[in-house]
N, C-alpha and C positions, 0 to 999 in steps of 0.2 A: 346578378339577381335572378333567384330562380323562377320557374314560369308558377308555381304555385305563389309564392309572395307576389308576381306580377297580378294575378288573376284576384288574389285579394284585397289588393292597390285598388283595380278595376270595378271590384262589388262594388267598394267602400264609398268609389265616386258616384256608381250608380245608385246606391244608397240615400244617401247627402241629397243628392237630385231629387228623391224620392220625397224625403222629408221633407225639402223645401216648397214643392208640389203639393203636397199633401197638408201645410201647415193650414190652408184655408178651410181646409174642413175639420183638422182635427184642433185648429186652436184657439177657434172663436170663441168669445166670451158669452154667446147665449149658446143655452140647451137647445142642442136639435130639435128637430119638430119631427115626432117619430110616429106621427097619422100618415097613410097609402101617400099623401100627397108633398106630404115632405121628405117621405120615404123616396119619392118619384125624383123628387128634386135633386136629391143627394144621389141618385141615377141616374139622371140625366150630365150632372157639373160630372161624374167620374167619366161616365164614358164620351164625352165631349173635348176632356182632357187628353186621356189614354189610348180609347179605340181607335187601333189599327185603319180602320175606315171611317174614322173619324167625318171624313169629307161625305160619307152617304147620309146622315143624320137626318132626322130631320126637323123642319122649321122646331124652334119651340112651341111657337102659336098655335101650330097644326097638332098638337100632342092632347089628349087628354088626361093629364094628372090625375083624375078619380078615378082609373083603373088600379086591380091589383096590381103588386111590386111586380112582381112574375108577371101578367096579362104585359104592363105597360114598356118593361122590360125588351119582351120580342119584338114589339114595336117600332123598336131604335136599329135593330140588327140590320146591317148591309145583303143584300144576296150574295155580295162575296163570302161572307160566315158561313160556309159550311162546302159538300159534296152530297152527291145524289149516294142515297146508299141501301140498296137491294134496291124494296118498291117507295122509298121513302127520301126525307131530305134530313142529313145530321148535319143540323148544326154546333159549330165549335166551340162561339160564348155559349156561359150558360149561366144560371143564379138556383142559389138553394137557400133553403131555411138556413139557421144556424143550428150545431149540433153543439152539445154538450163534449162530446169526446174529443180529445187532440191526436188520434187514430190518426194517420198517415191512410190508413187502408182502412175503409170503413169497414167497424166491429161488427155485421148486419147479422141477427139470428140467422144460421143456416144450417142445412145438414153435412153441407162440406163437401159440395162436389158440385162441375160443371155440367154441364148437357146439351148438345138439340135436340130439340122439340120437333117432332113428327105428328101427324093428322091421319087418323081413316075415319070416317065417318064420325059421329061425336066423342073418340079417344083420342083422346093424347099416347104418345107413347117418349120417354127420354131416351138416348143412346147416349151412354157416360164418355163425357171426353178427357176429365180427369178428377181424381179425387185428391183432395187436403191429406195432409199428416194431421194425426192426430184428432181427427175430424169424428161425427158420430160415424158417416158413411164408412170412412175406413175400418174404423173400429167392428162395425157389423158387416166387410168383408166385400165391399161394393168393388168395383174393378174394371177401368179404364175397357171401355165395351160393349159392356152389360148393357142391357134392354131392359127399362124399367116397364112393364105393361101393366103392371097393377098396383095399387096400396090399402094392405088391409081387405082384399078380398080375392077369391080365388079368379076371380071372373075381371078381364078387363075394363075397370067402368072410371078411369081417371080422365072429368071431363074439364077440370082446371088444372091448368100445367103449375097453376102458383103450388100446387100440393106436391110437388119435386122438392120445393125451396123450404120452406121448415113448418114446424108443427109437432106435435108430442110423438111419445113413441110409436111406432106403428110396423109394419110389415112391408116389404116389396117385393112385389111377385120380378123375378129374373127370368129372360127368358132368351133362346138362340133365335134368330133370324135364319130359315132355311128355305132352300128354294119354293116352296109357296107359302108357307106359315109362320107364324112364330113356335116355336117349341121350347115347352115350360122346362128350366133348367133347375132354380132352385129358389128357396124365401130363404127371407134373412130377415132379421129382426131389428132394425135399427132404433136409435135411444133417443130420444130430444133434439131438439135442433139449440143449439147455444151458439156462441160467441164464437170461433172456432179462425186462429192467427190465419193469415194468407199467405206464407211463403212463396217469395218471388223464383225459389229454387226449387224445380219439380223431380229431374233428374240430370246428374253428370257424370258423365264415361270415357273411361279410353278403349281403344276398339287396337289390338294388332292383328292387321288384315294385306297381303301380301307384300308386304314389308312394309309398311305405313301406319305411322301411331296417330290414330284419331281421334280430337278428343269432340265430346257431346255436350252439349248443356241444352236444356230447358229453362228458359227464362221469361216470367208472366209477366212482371212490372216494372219498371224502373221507378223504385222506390228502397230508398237510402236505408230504413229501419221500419220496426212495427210502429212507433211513434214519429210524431214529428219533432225533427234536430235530432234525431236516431242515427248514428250511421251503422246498426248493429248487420243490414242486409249487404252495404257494401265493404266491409269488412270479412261476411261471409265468401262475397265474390272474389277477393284476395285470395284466400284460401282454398277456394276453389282452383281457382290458375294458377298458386303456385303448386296444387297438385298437377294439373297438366303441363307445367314447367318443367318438374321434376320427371315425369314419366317420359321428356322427351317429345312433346308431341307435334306430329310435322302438317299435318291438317287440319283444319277445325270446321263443325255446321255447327251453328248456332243454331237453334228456334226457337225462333219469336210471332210460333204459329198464332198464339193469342193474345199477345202483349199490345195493348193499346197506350204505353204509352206510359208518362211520370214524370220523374225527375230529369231536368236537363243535364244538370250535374253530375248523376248515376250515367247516364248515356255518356257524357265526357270518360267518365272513370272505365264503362268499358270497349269506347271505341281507343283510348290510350291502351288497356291490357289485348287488345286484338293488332292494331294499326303495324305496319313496317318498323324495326327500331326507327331510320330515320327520319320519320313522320312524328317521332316525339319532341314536344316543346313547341311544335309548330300549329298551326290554325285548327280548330279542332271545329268552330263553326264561328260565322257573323252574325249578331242580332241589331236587326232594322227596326225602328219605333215609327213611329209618325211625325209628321214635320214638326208638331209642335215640341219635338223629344227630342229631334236630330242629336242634338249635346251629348245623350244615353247610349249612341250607337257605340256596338263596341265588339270586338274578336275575342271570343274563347280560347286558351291553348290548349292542347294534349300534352299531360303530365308528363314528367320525367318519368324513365325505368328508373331511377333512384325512390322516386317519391312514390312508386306501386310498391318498391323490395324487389326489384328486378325479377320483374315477372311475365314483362310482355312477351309477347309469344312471337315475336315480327314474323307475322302472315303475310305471303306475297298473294295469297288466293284465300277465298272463305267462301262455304257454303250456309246459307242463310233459307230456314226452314219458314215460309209466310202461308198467312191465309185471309181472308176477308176482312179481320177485324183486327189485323196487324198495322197499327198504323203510330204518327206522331211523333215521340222518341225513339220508337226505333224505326222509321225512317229518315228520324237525322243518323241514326247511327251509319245507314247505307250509305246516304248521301256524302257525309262527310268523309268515308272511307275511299269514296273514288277518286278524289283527287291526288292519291296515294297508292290506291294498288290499278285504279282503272276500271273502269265499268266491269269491261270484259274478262274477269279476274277474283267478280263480284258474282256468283251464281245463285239466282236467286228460285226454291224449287216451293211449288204449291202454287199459290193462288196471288192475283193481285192485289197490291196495297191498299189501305182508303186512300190516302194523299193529303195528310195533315200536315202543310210547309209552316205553321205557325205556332205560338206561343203565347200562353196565359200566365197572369199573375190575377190575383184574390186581391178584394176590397171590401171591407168591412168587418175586418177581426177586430180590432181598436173601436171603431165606433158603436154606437148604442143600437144603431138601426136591427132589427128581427133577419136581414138579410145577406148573405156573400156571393158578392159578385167573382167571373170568371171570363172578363171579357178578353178577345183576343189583344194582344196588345203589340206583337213584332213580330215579324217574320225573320225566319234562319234560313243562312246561306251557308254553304262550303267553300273552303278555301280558294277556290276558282270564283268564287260569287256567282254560284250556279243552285238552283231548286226547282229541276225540271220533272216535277214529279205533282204535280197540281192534279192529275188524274189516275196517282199511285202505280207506284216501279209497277211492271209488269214483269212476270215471273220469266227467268228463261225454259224453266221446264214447267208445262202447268198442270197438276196435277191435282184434283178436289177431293179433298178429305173424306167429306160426309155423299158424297154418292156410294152409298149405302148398298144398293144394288151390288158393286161391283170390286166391294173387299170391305173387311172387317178392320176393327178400331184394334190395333194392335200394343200392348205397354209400350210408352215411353223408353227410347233406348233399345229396344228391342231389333236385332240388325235388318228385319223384315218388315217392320211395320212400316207404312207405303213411302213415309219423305224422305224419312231415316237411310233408307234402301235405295231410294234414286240418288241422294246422294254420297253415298259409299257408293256404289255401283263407279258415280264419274271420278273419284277419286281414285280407286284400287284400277280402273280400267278392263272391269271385268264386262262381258257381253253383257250388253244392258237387253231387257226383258222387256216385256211391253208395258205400257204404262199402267194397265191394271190388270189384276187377273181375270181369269174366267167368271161368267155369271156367278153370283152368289143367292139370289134372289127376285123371284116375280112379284115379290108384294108389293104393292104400289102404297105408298105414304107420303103425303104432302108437308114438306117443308115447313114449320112454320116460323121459329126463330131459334136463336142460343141465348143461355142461361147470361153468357159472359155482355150479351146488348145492354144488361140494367146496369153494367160498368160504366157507359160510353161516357158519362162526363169523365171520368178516370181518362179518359186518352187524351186530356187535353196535356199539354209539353208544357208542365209548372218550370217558371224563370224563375232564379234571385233575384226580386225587381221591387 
């Protein structure tokens, strides 16, 4: 029996569990009560059921039911839900409206590009960290770098950063970052902000570098297709590796500098195309429920090289590109990989992880209620039944992107641009350099967020549950 029919054996059950679970609210013979308070009700019986922390609850008594869905919602949350993150607290349930679209990735108007957000006095300024295909931004010639300091006017005067993210056509003033100034580079004209796909694949390369085939990938999401029940994205990723299959290739960095996270099943598909050949067919992660689920718990395997098209790359070492908001599924991907090549075999270069060790499933697609829940619901383990990462991997080389100051945003792939470069440097064994270059810059700009933070419910590690 192969580990694919195994794992599908395994849904089927956790499934069955599910519906029988599920039959008290979805098969009663009265109509829901779809006021704040009944709404509250059908939110409190899910997460009383399901949540992970089930046991911090509290009293019903003590609850008050006439809050909104969302007020009464946080209400229920454990202080285990979440990590501290910069000056603030993310937590990892979450509840939203319902949307009309079955987007996998939400369709959000945009101009198609990410950024931070910088501060001098009442401007904003963005520094592009990447741009969409096909997007307006691309189309009017924006570029992984750039210094947004104006729109629409020659003069710096952009005092809401939301005028980055869409709006009708308009201008953006580009500019260089130079040791005391910014200097005006060039405008461009950009067209509407629309609907504009997400592609989870930004860039992929082979590098031949003193005898060594290296391959690259940029990877944002783990998520399967542009729709849900899509697998058009991992499909792509097949195709992707068996290009670096074919080319040979004896290294690999991944980055998953901005990837917060998706599909648990996309993370299977590519911790199997990465892992040792044989590490395949074997534990690819554990998922733990709550006592009341115990029944549910159950092991993931890593697919056959048959069932990829023999394409695994069996890496005994990987370099792995993180930064701040790297987190959830792909650090199951980390995690699950060391019980197979070894921590120390694991090089992980840029910045710390958040430390998302757990997983969501969605409640209320079937029912009538205005509301979908995303409560924690199980934590994932590695094959060892280990998830030492509650305060996110810490880098072995730490190197921070956006200090601005002391090097520039360079393309994707590019064999110089800062992560990309530390690590080819540890792979070819060439004199490694310092970790950043000389000053760039005395302008002083305050930090103030990334474009990619309005994702962060996206980083929760969606289950088949």
């Amino acid at each position: 029996m192969n580990s694919n029919h195994i794992l599908m054996k395994t849904l089927a059950r956790v499934l069955v569990g599910l519906l029988a679970g599920l039959s008290f609210f979805s098969c009663r013979k009265d109509a829901p009560d779809l006021s704040e308070e009944g709404t509250n009700d059908w939110i409190y019986r899910t997460m009383s059921s399901y949540y992970l922390w089930d046991e911090d609850l509290p009293k019903k008594e003590d609850l008050d039911f006439s809050q909104s869905p969302e007020d009464f919602f946080h209400t229920l949350l454990s202080k285990k839900d979440g990590v501290p993150f910069r000056d603030t607290w993310l937590t990892f349930s979450t509840i939203e409206k319902k949307k009309e679209s079955t987007k996998a990735i939400d369709p959000s108007d945009t101009y198609g590009f990410e950024y931070a957000s910088f501060k001098a006095e009442q401007n904003f300024y963005a520094w592009v960290l990447y741009v969409l295909p096909g997007s307006p931004a691309a189309e009017a010639g924006l570029r992984r770098g750039d210094w947004i300091v104006a729109i629409g006017s020659e003069k710096p005067n952009i005092t809401d950063r939301k005028m980055f993210d869409k709006g009708g056509e308009t201008t953006f003033q580009i500019a260089r970052l130079e040791t005391d100034r910014f200097v005006f580079d060039r405008k461009i004209t950009i067209g509407a902000s629309r609907t504009v796909e997400e592609t989870p694949f930004l860039k992929d390369s082979v590098y031949s570098i003193n005898g060594k085939r290296i391959g690259y990938m940029v990877y944002n999401s783990f998520v399967s297709g542009p729709e849900d029940e899509n697998t058009t994205y991992d499909e792509q990723m097949k195709q992707i590796f068996g290009k670096f299959k074919s080319q040979q290739v004896t290294d690999f960095v991944l980055d998953l500098r901005y990837n917060q996270g998706g599909l648990l099943e996309s993370a299977r598909l590519l911790t199997s195309l990465l892992a040792p050949a044989e590490a395949l067919g074997k534990t690819f992660c554990k998922l733990v429920y709550n006592e009341k689920h115990t029944s549910d718990n159950q092991s993931l395997y890593l697919m056959a090289d048959r069932e990829l098209g023999n394409i695994n790359l069996n890496l005994k070492k990987i370099y792995i590109l993180t930064g701040e908001s790297t987190a959830s599924a792909s650090e199951a991907v980390i995690n699950s990989l060391i019980p197979y090549m070894g921590r120390e075999n694991i090089l992980l270069i840029g910045e710390k992880t958040i430390g998302k060790r757990v997983g969501s499933s969605t409640f209320g697609k079937k029912e009538k209620y205005d509301w979908l829940l995303h409560p924690i619901i199980l934590q994932l383990f590695n094959a060892d039944g280990t998830a030492d990462y509650a305060n996110g991997f810490e880098p072995d080389v730490l190197l921070k992107e956006l200090d601005y100051q002391y090097h520039r945003l360079l393309p994707f792939g590019d064999p110089q641009e800062l992560l990309l470069h530390a690590a080819i440097d540890r792979i070819t064994g060439r004199v490694l350099k310092s970790s950043y270059p000389t000053l760039v810059s005395n302008v002083k700009l305050v930090p103030v967020s990334l474009s990619i933070d309005r994702k962060k419910e996206k980083g929760l590690m969606f289950v088949p549950y």
